[in-house]
PDB file of N, H, CA, C and O in Angstrom:
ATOM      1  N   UNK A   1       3.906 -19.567  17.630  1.00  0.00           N
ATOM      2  CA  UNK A   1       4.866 -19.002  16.708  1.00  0.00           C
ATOM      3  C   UNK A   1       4.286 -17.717  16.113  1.00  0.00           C
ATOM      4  O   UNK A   1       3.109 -17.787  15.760  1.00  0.00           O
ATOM      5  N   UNK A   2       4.897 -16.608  15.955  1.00  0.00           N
ATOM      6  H   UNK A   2       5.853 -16.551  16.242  1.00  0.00           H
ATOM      7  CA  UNK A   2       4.484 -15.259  15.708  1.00  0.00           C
ATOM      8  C   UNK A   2       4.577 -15.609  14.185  1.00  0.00           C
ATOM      9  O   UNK A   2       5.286 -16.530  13.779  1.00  0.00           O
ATOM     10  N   UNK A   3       3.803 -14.801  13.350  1.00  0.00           N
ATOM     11  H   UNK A   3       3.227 -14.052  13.680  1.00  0.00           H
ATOM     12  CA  UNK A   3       3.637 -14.582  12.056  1.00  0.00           C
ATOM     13  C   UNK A   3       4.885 -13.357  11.268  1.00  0.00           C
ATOM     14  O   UNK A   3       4.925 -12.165  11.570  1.00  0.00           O
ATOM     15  N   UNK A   4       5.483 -13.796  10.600  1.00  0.00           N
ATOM     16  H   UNK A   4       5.451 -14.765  10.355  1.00  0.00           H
ATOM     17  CA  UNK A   4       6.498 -12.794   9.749  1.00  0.00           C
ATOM     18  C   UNK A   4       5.842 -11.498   9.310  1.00  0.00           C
ATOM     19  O   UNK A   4       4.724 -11.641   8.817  1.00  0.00           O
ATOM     20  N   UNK A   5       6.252 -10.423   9.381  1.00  0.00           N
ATOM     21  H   UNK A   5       7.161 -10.307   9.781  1.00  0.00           H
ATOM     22  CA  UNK A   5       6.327  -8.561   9.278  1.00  0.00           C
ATOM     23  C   UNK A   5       6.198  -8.681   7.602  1.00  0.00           C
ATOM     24  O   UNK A   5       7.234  -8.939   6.989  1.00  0.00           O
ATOM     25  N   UNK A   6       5.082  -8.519   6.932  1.00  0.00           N
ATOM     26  H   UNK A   6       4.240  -8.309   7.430  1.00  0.00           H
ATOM     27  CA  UNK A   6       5.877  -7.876   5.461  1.00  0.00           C
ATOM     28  C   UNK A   6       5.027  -6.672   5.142  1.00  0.00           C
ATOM     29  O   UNK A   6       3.909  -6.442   5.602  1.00  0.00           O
ATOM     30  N   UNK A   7       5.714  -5.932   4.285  1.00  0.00           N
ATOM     31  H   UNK A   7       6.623  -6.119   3.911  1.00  0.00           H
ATOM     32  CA  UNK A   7       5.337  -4.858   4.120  1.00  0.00           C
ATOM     33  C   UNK A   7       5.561  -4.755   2.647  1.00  0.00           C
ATOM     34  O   UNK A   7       6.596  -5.065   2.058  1.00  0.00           O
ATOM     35  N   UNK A   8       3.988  -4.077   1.899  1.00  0.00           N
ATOM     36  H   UNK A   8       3.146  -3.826   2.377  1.00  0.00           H
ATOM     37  CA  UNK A   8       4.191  -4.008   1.096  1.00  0.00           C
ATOM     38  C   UNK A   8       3.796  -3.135   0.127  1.00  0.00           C
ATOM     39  O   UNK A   8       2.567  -3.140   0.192  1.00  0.00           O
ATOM     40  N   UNK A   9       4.190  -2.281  -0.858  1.00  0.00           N
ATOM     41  H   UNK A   9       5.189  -2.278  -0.910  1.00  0.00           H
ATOM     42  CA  UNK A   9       4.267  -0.858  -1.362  1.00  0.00           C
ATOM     43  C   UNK A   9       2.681  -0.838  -2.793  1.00  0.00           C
ATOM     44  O   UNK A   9       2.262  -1.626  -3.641  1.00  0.00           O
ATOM     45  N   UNK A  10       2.459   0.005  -2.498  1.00  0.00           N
ATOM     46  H   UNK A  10       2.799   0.645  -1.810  1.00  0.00           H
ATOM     47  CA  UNK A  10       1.060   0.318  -3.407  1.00  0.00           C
ATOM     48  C   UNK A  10       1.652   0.773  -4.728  1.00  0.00           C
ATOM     49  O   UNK A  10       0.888   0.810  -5.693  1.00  0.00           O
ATOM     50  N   UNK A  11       2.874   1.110  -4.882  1.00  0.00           N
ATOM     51  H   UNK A  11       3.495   1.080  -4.098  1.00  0.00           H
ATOM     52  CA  UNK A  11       3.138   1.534  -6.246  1.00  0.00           C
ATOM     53  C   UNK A  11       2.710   3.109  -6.822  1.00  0.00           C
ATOM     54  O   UNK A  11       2.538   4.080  -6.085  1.00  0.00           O
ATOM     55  N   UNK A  12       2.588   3.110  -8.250  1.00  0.00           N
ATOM     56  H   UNK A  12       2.727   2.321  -8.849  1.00  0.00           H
ATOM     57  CA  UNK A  12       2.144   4.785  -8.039  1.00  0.00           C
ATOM     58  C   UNK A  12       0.241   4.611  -8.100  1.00  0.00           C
ATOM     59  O   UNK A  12      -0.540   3.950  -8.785  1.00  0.00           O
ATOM     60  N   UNK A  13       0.100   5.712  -6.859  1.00  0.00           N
ATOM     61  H   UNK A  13       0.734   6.249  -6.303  1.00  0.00           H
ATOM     62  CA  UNK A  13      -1.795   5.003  -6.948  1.00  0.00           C
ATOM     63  C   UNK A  13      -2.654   5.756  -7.985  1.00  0.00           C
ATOM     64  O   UNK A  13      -3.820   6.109  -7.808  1.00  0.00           O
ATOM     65  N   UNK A  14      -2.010   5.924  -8.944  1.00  0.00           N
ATOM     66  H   UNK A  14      -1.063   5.637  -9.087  1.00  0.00           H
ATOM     67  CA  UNK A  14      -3.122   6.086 -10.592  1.00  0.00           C
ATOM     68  C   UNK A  14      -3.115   4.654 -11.149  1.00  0.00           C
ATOM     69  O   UNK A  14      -3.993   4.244 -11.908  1.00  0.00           O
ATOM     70  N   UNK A  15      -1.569   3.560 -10.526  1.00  0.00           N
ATOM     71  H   UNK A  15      -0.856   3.893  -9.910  1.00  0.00           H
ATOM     72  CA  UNK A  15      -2.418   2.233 -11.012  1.00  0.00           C
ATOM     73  C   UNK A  15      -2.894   1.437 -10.148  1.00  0.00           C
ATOM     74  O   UNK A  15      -3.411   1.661  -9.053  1.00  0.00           O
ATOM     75  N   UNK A  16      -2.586  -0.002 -10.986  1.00  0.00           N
ATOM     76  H   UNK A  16      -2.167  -0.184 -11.875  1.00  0.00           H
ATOM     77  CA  UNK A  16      -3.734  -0.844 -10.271  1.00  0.00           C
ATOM     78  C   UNK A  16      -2.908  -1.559  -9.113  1.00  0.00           C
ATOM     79  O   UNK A  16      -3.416  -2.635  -8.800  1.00  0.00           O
ATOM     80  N   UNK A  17      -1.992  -1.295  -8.544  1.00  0.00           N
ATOM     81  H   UNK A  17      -1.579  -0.420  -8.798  1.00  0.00           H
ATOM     82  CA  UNK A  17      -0.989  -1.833  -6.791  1.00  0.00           C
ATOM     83  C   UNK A  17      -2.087  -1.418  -5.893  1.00  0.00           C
ATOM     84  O   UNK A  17      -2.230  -2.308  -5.055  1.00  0.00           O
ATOM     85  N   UNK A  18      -2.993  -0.372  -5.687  1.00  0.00           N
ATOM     86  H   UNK A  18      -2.877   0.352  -6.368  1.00  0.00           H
ATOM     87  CA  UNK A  18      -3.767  -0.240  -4.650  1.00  0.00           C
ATOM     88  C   UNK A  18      -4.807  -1.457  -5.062  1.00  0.00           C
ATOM     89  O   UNK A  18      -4.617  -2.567  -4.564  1.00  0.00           O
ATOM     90  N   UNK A  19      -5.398  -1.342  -5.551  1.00  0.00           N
ATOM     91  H   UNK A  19      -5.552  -0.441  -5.955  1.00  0.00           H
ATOM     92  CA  UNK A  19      -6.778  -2.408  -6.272  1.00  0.00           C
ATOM     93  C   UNK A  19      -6.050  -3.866  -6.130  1.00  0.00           C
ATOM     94  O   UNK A  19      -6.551  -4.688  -5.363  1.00  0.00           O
ATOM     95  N   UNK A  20      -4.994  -4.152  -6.791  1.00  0.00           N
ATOM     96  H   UNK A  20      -4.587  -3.484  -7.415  1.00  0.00           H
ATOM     97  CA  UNK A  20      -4.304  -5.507  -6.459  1.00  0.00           C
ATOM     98  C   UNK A  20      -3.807  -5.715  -4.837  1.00  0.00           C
ATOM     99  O   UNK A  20      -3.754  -6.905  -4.527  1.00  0.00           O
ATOM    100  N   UNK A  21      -3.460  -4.829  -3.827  1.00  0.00           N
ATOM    101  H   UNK A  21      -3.502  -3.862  -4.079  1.00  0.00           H
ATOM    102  CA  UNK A  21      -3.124  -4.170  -2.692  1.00  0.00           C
ATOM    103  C   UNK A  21      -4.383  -5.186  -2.070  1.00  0.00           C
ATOM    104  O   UNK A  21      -4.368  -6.284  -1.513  1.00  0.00           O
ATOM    105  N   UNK A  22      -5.286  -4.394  -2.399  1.00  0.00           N
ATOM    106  H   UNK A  22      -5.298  -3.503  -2.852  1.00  0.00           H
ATOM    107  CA  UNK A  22      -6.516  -4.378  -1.495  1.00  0.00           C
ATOM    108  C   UNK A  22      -7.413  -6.254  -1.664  1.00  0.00           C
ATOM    109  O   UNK A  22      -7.979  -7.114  -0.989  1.00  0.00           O
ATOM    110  N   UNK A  23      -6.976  -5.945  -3.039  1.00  0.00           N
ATOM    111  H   UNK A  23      -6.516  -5.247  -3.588  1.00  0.00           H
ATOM    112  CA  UNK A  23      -7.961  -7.791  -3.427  1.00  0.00           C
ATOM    113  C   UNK A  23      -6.840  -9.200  -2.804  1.00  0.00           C
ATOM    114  O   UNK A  23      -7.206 -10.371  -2.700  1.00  0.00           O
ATOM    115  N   UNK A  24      -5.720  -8.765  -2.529  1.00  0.00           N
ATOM    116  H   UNK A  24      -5.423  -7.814  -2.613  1.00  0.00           H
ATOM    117  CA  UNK A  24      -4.967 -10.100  -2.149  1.00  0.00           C
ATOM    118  C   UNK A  24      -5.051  -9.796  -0.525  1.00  0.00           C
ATOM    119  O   UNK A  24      -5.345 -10.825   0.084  1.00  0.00           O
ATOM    120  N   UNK A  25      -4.877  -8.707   0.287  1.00  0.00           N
ATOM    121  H   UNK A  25      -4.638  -7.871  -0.207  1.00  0.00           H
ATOM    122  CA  UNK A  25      -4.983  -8.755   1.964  1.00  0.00           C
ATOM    123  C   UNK A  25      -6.342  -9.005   1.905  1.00  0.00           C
ATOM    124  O   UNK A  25      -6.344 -10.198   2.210  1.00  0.00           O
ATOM    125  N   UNK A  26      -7.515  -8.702   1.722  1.00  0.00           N
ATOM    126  H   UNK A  26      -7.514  -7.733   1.475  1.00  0.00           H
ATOM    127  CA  UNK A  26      -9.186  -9.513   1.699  1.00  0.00           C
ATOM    128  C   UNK A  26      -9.182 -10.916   1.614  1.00  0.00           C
ATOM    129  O   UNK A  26     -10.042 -11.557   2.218  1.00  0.00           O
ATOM    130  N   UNK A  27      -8.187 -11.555   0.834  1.00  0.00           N
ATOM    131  H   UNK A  27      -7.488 -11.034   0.344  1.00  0.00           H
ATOM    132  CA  UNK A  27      -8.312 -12.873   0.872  1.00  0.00           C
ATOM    133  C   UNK A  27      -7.641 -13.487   2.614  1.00  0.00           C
ATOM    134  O   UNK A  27      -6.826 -12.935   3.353  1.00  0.00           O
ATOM    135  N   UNK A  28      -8.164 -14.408   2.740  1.00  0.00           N
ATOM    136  H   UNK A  28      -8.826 -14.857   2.139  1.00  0.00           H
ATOM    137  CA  UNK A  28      -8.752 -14.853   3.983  1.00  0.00           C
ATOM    138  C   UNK A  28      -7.212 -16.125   4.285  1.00  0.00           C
ATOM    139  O   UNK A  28      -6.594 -16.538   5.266  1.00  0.00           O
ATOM    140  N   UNK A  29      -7.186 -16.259   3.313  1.00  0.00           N
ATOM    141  H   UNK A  29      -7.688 -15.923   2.516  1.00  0.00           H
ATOM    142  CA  UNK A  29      -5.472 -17.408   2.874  1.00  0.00           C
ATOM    143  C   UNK A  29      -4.420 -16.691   2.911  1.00  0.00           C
ATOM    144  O   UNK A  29      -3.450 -17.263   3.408  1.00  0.00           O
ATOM    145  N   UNK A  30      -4.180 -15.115   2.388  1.00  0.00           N
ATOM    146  H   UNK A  30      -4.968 -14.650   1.984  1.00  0.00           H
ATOM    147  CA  UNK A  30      -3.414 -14.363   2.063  1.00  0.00           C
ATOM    148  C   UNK A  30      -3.403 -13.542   3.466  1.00  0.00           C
ATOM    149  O   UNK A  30      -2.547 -13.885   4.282  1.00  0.00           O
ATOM    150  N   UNK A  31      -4.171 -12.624   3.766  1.00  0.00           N
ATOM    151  H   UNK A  31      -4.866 -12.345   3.104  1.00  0.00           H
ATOM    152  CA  UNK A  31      -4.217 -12.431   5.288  1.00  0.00           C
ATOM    153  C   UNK A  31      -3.860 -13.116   6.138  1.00  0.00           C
ATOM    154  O   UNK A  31      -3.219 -12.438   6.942  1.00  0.00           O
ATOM    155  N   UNK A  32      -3.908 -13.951   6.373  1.00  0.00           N
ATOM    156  H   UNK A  32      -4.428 -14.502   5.720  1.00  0.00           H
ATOM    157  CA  UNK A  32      -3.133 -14.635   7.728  1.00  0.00           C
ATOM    158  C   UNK A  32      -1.998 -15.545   7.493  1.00  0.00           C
ATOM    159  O   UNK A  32      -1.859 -16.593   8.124  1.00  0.00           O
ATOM    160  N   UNK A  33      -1.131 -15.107   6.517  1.00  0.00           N
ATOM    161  H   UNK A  33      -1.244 -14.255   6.005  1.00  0.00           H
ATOM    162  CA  UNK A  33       0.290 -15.620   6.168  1.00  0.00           C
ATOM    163  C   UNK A  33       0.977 -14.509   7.021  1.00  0.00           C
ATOM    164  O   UNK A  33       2.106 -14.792   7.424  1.00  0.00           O
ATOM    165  N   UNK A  34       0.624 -13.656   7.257  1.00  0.00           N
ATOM    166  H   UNK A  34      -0.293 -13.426   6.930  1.00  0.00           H
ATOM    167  CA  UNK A  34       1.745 -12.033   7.622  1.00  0.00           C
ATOM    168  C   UNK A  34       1.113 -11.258   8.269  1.00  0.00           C
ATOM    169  O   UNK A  34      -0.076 -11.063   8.016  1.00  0.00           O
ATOM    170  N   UNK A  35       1.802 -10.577   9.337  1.00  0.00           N
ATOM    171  H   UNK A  35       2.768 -10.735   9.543  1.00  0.00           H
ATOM    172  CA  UNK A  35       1.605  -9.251   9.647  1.00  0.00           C
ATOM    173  C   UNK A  35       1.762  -8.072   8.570  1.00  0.00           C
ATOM    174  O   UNK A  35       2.803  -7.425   8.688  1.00  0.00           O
ATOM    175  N   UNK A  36       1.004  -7.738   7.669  1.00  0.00           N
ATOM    176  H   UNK A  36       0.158  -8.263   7.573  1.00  0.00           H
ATOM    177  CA  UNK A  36       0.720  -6.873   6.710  1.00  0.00           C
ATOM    178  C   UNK A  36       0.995  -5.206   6.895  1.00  0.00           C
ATOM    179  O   UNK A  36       0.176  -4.446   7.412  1.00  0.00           O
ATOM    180  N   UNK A  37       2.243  -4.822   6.395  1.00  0.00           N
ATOM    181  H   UNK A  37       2.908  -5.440   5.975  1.00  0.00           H
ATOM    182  CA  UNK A  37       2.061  -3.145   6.670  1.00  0.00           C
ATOM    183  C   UNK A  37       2.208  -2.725   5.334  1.00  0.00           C
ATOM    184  O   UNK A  37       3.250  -2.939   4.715  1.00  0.00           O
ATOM    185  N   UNK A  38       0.860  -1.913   4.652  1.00  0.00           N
ATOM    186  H   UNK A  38       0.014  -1.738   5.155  1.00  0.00           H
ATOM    187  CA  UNK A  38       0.836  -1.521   3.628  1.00  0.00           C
ATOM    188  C   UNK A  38       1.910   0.171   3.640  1.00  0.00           C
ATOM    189  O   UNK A  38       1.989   0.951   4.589  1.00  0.00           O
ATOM    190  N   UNK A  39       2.393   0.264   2.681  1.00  0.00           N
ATOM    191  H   UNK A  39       2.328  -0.369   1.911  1.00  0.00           H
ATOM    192  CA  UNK A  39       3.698   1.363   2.426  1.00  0.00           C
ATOM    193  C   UNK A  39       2.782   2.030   1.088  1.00  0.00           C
ATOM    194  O   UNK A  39       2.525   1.386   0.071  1.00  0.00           O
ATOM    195  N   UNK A  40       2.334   3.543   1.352  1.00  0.00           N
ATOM    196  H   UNK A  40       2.543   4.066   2.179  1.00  0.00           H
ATOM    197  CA  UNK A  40       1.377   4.370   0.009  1.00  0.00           C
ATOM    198  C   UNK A  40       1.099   5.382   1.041  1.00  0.00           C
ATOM    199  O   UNK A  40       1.239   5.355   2.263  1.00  0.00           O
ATOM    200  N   UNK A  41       0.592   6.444   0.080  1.00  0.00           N
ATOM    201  H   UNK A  41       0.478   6.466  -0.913  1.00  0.00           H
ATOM    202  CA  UNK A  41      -0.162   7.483   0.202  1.00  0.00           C
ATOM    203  C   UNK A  41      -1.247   7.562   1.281  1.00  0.00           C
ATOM    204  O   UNK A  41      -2.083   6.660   1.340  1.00  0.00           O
ATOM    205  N   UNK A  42      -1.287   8.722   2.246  1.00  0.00           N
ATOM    206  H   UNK A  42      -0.608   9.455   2.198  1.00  0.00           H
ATOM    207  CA  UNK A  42      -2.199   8.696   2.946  1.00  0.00           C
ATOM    208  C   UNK A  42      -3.687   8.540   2.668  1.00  0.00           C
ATOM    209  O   UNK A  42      -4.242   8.992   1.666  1.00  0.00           O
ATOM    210  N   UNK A  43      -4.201   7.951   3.510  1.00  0.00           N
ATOM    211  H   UNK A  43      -3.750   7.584   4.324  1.00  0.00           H
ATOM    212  CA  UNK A  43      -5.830   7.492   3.130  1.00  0.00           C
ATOM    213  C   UNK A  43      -6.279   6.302   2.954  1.00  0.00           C
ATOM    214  O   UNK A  43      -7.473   6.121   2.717  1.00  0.00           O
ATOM    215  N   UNK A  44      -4.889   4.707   3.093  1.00  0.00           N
ATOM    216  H   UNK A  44      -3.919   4.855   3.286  1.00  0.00           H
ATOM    217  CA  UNK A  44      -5.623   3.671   2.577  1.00  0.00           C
ATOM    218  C   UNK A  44      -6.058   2.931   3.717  1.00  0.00           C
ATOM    219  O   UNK A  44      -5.521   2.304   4.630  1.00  0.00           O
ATOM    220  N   UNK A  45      -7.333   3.248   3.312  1.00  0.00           N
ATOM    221  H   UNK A  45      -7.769   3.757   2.570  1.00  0.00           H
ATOM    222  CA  UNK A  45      -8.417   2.153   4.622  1.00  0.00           C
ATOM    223  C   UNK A  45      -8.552   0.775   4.290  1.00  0.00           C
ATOM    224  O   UNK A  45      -9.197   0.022   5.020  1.00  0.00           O
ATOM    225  N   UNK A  46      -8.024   0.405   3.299  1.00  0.00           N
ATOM    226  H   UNK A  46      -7.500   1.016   2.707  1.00  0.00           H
ATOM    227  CA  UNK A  46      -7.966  -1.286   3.606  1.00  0.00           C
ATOM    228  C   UNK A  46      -7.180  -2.126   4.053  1.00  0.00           C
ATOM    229  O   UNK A  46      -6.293  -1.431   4.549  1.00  0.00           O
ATOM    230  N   UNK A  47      -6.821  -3.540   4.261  1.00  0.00           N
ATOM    231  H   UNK A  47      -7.541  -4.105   3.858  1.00  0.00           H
ATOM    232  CA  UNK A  47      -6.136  -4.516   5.350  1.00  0.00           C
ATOM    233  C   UNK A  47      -5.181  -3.677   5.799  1.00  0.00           C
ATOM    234  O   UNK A  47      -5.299  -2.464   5.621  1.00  0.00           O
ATOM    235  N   UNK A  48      -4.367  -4.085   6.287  1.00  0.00           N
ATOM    236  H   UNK A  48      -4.271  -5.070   6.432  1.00  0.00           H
ATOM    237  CA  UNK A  48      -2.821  -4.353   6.766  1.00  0.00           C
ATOM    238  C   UNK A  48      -2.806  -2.906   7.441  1.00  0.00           C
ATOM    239  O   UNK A  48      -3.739  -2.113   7.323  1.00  0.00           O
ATOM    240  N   UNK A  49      -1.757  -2.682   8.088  1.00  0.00           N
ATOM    241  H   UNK A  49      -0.999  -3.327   8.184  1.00  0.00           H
ATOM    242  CA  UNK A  49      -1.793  -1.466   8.958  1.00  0.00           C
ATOM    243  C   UNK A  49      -0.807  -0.566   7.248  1.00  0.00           C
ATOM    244  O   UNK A  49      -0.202  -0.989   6.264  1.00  0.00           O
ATOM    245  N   UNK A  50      -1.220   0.869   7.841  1.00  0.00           N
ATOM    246  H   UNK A  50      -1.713   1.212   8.641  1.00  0.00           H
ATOM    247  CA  UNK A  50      -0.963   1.736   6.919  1.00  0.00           C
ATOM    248  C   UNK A  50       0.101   2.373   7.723  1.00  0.00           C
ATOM    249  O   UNK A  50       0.204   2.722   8.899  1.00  0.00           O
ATOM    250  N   UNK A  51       1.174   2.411   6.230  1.00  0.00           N
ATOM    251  H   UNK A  51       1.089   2.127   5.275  1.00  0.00           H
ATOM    252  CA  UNK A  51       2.231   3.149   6.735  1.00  0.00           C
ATOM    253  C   UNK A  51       2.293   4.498   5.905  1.00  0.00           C
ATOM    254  O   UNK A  51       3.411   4.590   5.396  1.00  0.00           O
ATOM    255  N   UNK A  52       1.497   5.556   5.598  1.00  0.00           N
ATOM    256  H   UNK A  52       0.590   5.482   6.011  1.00  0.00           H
ATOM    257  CA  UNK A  52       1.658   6.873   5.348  1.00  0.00           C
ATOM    258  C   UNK A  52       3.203   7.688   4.599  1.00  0.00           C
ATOM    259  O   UNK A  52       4.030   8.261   5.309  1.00  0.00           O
ATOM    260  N   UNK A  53       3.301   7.601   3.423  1.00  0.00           N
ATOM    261  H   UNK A  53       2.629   7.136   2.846  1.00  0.00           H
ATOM    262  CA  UNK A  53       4.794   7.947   3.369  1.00  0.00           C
ATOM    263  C   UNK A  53       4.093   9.634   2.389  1.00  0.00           C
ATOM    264  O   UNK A  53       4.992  10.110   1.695  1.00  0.00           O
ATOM    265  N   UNK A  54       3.246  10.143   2.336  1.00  0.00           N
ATOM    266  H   UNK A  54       2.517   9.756   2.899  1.00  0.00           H
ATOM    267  CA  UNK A  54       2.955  11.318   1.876  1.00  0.00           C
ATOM    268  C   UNK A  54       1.722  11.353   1.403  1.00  0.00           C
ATOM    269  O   UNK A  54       1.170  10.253   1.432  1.00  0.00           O
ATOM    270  N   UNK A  55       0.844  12.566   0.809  1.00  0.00           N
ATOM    271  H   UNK A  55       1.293  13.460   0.785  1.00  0.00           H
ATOM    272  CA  UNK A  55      -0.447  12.472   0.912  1.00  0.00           C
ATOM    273  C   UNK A  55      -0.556  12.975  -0.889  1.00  0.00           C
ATOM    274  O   UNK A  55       0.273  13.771  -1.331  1.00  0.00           O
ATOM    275  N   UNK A  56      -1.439  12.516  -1.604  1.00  0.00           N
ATOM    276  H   UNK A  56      -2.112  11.870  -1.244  1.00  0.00           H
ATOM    277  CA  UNK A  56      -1.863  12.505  -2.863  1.00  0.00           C
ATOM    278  C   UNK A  56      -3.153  11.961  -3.290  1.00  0.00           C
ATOM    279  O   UNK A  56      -3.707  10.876  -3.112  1.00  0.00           O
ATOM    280  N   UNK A  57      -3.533  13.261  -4.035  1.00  0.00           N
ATOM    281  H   UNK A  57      -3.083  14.143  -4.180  1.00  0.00           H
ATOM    282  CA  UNK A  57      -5.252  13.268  -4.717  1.00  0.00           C
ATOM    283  C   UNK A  57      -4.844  13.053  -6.566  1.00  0.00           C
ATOM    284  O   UNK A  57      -3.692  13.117  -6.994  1.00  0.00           O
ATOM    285  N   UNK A  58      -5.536  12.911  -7.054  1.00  0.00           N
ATOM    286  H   UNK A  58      -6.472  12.860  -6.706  1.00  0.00           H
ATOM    287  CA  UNK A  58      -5.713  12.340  -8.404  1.00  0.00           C
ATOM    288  C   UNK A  58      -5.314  14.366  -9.287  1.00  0.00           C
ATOM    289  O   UNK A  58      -4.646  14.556 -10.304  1.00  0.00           O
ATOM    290  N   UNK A  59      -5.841  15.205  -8.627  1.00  0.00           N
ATOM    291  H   UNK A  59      -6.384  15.050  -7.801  1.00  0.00           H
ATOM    292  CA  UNK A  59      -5.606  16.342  -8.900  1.00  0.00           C
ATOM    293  C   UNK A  59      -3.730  16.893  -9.162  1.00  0.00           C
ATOM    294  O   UNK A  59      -3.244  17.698  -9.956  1.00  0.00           O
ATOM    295  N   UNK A  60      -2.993  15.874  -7.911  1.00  0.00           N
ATOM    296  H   UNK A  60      -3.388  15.220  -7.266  1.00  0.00           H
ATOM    297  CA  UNK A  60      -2.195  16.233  -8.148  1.00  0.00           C
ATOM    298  C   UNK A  60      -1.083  15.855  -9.008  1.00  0.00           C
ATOM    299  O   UNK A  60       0.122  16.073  -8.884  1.00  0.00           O
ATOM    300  N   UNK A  61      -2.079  14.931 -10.361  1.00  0.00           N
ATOM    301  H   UNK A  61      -3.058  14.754 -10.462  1.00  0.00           H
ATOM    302  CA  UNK A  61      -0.693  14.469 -11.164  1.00  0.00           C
ATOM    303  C   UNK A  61       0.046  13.490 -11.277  1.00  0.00           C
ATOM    304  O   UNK A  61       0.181  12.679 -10.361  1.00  0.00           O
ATOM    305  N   UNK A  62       0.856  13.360 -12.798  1.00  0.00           N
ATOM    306  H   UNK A  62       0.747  14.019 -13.542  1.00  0.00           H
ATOM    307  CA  UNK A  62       1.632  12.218 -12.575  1.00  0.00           C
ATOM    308  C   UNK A  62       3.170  12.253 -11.450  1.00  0.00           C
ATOM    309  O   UNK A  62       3.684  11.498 -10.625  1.00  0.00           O
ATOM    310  N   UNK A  63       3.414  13.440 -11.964  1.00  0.00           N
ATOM    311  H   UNK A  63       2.996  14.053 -12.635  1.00  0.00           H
ATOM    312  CA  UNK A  63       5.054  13.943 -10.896  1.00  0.00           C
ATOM    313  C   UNK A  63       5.074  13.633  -9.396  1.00  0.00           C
ATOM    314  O   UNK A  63       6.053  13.260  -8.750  1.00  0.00           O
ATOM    315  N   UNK A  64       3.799  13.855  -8.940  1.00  0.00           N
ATOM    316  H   UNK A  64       3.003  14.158  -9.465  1.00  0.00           H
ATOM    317  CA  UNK A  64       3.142  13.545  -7.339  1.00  0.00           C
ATOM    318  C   UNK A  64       3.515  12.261  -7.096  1.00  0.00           C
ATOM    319  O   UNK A  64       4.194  11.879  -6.144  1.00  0.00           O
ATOM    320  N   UNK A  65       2.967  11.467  -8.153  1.00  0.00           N
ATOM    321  H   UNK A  65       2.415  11.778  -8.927  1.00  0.00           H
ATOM    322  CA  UNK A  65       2.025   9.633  -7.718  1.00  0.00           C
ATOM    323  C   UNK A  65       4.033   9.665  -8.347  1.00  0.00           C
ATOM    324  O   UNK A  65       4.296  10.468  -7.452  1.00  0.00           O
ATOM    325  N   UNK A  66       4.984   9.527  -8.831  1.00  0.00           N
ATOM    326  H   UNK A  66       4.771   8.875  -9.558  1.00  0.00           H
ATOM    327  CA  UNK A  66       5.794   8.826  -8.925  1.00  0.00           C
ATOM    328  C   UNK A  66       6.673   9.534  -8.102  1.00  0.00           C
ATOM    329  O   UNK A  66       7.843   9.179  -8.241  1.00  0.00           O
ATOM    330  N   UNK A  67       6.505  10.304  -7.396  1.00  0.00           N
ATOM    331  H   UNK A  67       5.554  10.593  -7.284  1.00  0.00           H
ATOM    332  CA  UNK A  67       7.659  10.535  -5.627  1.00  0.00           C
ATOM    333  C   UNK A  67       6.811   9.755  -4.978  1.00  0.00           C
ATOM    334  O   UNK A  67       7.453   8.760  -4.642  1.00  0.00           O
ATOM    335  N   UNK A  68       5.277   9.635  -4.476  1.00  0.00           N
ATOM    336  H   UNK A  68       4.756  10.444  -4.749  1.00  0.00           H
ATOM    337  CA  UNK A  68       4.841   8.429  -3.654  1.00  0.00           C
ATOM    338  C   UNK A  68       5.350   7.340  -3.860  1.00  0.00           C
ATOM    339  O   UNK A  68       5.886   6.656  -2.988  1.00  0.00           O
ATOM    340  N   UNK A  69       5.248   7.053  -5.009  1.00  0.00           N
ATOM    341  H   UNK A  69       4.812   7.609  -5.717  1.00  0.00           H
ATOM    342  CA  UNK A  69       5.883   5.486  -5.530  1.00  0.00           C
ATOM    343  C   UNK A  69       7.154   5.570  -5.226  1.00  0.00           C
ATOM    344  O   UNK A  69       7.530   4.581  -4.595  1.00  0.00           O
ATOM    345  N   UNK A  70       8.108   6.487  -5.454  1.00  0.00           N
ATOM    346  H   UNK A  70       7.803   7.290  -5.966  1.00  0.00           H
ATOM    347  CA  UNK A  70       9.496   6.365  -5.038  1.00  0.00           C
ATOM    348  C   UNK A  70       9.564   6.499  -3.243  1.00  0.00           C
ATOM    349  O   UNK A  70      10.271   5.827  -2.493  1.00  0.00           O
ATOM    350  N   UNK A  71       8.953   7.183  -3.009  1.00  0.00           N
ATOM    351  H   UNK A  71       8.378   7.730  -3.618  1.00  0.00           H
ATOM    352  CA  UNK A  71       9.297   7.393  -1.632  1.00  0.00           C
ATOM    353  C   UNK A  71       9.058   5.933  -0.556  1.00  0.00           C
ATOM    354  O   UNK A  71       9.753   5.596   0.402  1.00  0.00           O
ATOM    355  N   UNK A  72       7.507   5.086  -1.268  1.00  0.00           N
ATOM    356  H   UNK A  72       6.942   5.360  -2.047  1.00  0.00           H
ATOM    357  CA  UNK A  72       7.201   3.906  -0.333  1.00  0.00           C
ATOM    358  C   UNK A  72       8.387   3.000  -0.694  1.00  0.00           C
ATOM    359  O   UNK A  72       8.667   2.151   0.152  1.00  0.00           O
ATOM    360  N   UNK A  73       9.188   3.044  -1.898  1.00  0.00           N
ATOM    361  H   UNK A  73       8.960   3.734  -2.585  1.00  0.00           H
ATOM    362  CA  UNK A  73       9.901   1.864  -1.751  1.00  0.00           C
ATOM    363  C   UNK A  73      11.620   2.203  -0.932  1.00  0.00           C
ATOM    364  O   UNK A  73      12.480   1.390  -0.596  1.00  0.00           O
ATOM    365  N   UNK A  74      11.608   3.788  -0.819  1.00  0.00           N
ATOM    366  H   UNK A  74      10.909   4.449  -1.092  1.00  0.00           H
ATOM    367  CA  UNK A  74      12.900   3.979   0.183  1.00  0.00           C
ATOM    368  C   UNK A  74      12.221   3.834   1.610  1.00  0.00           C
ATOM    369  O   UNK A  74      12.903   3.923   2.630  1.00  0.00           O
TER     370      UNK A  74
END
């Protein structure tokens, strides 16, 4: 039986959705419930396959991190 697709959004990454992101796919119980596709900002090297919806540094602000955040959840 194949494992269910979820995908799931980092939020805006000045908070803590990447850090919470990253500590629940590491868990070893939580990982292998799903095929994991993380939805954020380019660059995240942890679990689940990365789905890239635009690229943002800490330089660029709050206006930046809340179109990422809007954009992973369209």
């Amino acid at each position: 039986m194949s494992l269910p697709r979820i995908a799931v959004t980092l939020g805006d990454p000045r908070g803590i959705g990447p850090e919470v992101a990253r500590s629940a796919l590491e868990d070893p119980e939580v990982a292998g419930l799903a095929e994991w596709t993380v939805v954020g900002p380019e660059g995240w090297d942890g679990p689940g396959t990365a789905l890239p919806v635009g690229r943002w540094t800490p330089a660029d602000g709050q206006a930046a991190a809340g179109r990422i955040a809007g954009e992973a959840v369209r």
